[in-house]
C-alpha angles and dihedrals in degrees: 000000000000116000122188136216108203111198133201130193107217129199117130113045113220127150095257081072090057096047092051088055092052094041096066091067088083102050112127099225110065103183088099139107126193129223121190115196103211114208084168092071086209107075095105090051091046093045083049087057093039085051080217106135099076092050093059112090096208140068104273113182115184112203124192110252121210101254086248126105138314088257085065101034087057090046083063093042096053086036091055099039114098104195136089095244124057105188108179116214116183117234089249097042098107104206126232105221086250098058108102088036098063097042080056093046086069094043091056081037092053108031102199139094095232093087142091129197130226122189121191127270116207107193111229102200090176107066096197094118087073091070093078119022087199079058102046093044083057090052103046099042096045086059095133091059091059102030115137113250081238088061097046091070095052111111132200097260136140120275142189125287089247095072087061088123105167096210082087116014141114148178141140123321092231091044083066091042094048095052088053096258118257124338108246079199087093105078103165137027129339140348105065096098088053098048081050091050092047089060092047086055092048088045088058085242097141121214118228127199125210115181094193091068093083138180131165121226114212106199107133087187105167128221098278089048091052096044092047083051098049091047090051093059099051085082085055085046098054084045086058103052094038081051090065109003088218107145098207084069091076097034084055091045097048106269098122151115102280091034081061090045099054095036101054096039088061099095107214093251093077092052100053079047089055090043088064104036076053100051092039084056096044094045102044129073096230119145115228130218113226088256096061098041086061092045085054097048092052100060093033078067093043088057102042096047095043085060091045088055100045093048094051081054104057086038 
C-alpha cells in the first residue's frame, strides 16, 4: 500500500498558507503525512497563534530548514520524510480534494519506480476566494464545473524533463534520493527544479503528466515581480548550463535563435510603451474580458522575457 509524504518549504506566512493547510483535510486519500520545512523559523509559533494545528485531520511535522534556498529546504523535506511516495506541494499551491489520489492513480496504472508524476497547475491571479474558506472549498472542489474547454482536451501522457516543476510534483522517495537530490548549487530563483528534472530524464525516470490531479496556485505576482524574478534566475540558468555544457539546455530554456531574433528586433520604445499598458492594467480596477486577459498576458510575456534575454545576455 503506497503511502505519501507531501512536503512543503515554508518561509512567508499569508493566509493562502493557512488555507492550503486546511485544505488538505479534505483531501480524499488519507495515507499521507505532511512535512513543512520551515526556513521562517517562526511557523510553530504562528500555527499556535492560528490555533490551526487541532483543526487539521492528518500528521503535520513541522522540521526546522537551514535559512538557504528552496533546492535545500526540499533536501530536508525528502530526508525527513518517511513514505514511498514525496509529493511536493508550494505554500501557496491550494489542493483539489483529488490531488494526492490521482498522483497515486499513475503510480497503481504504471507499476514501476522510474516514473514521476505532474498535476496541473491552474494559476488564480483574484484572490477573492480567500474571503470565505466555505467559499473557496466550493471553488476549488467543483473545479469541473468551472474547468476551461482548453483544459478539457489535455490527456494523461509523458512529457519532457523541462516541465519537472516541483508546486505539484511526486516520485519515489529513492528516486530522489538516486539523482542526488536537489543541487544546493542553486541558491536564488529558478531552475533548480529543471536541472533536477534533467538528471531524472538521464536517469530514464520518465516524467508523467495528469491533469486531474489538480492544484491552484495563487500567486497574483505582477509584471515587475515577474520580471525581478526572471532576471534572478538567469544566474541558476548559466549554473545549469556550466554544470553540463550541453547547448540544447539554453535553446530549451529559451536562449535561441529565435529567442535572439525577436528579442533583439523590439526597439526600446515598445517596451516603455508595454510597461505602461501593463501598469495602467495592474493599478486600476478595471475588469477584463477573456479576451483581454489574454491580450494582456501575451505582452506581459513579451515584456518579461525580453528582459530575461536581454539580461543573459549582458551577463
Amino acid at each position: 500500500m503506497l503511502k505519501v509524504s507531501v512536503i512543503i518549504p515554508f518561509k512567508d506566512y499569508n493566509q493562502i498558507f493557512l488555507n492550503n493547510l486546511l485544505a488538505l483535510n479534505y483531501q480524499e486519500f488519507r495515507d499521507f503525512e505532511v512535512i513543512i520545512v520551515d526556513n521562517s523559523f517562526k511557523l510553530k509559533e504562528i500555527l499556535k497563534q492560528e490555533n490551526i494545528t487541532d483543526k487539521l485531520n492528518y500528521e503535520l511535522r513541522i522540521v526546522n530548514g537551514d535559512g538557504n534556498s528552496r533546492a535545500s529546504a526540499r533536501n530536508i523535506g525528502i530526508l525527513y520524510s518517511k513514505n514511498d511516495i514525496v509529493l511536493f506541494l508550494d505554500a501557496d499551491m491550494l489542493a483539489h480534494k483529488n490531488l494526492i489520489t490521482e498522483h497515486i492513480m499513475i503510480y497503481k496504472k504504471y507499476k514501476t519506480k522510474n516514473i514521476a508524476v505532474i498535476g496541473l497547475e491552474l494559476r488564480i491571479n483574484d484572490l477573492f476566494i480567500l474571503k470565505n474558506f466555505d467559499d473557496y472549498l466550493n471553488f476549488i472542489n467543483n473545479i469541473y464545473l468551472k474547468y476551461p474547454k482548453s483544459r478539457l482536451n489535455l490527456k494523461k501522457r509523458e512529457i519532457s524533463w523541462y516541465k519537472f516543476l516541483t508546486g505539484n510534483l511526486s516520485s519515489f522517495k529513492e528516486n530522489f534520493i538516486k539523482t542526488g537530490l536537489f543541487d544546493r548549487n542553486f541558491k536564488t530563483y529558478g531552475f533548480e527544479d529543471l536541472e533536477l528534472g534533467y538528471r531524472f530524464y538521464k536517469l530514464g525516470i520518465n516524467l508523467i503528466f495528469n491533469p486531474l490531479s489538480v492544484c491552484y496556485h495563487l500567486h497574483p505576482l505582477n509584471f515587475k515581480n515577474r520580471t525581478k524574478n526572471k532576471i534572478e534566475s538567469v544566474k541558476n540558468l548559466k549554473l545549469f548550463y556550466q554544470k553540463y555544457q550541453n547547448p540544447n539546455i539554453l535553446k530549451i530554456l529559451g536562449i535561441n535563435l529565435f529567442s535572439k531574433i525577436l528579442y533583439k528586433s523590439i526597439p526600446k520604445t515598445l517596451i516603455n510603451q508595454i510597461e505602461k499598458k501593463l501598469e495602467n492594467y495592474y493599478f486600476s480596477n478595471y475588469h477584463l474580458t477573456n479576451n483581454e486577459s489574454r491580450y494582456i498576458r501575451f505582452i506581459e510575456d513579451i515584456y518579461v522575457n525580453y528582459h530575461f534575454y536581454n539580461s543573459f545576455e549582458k551577463s
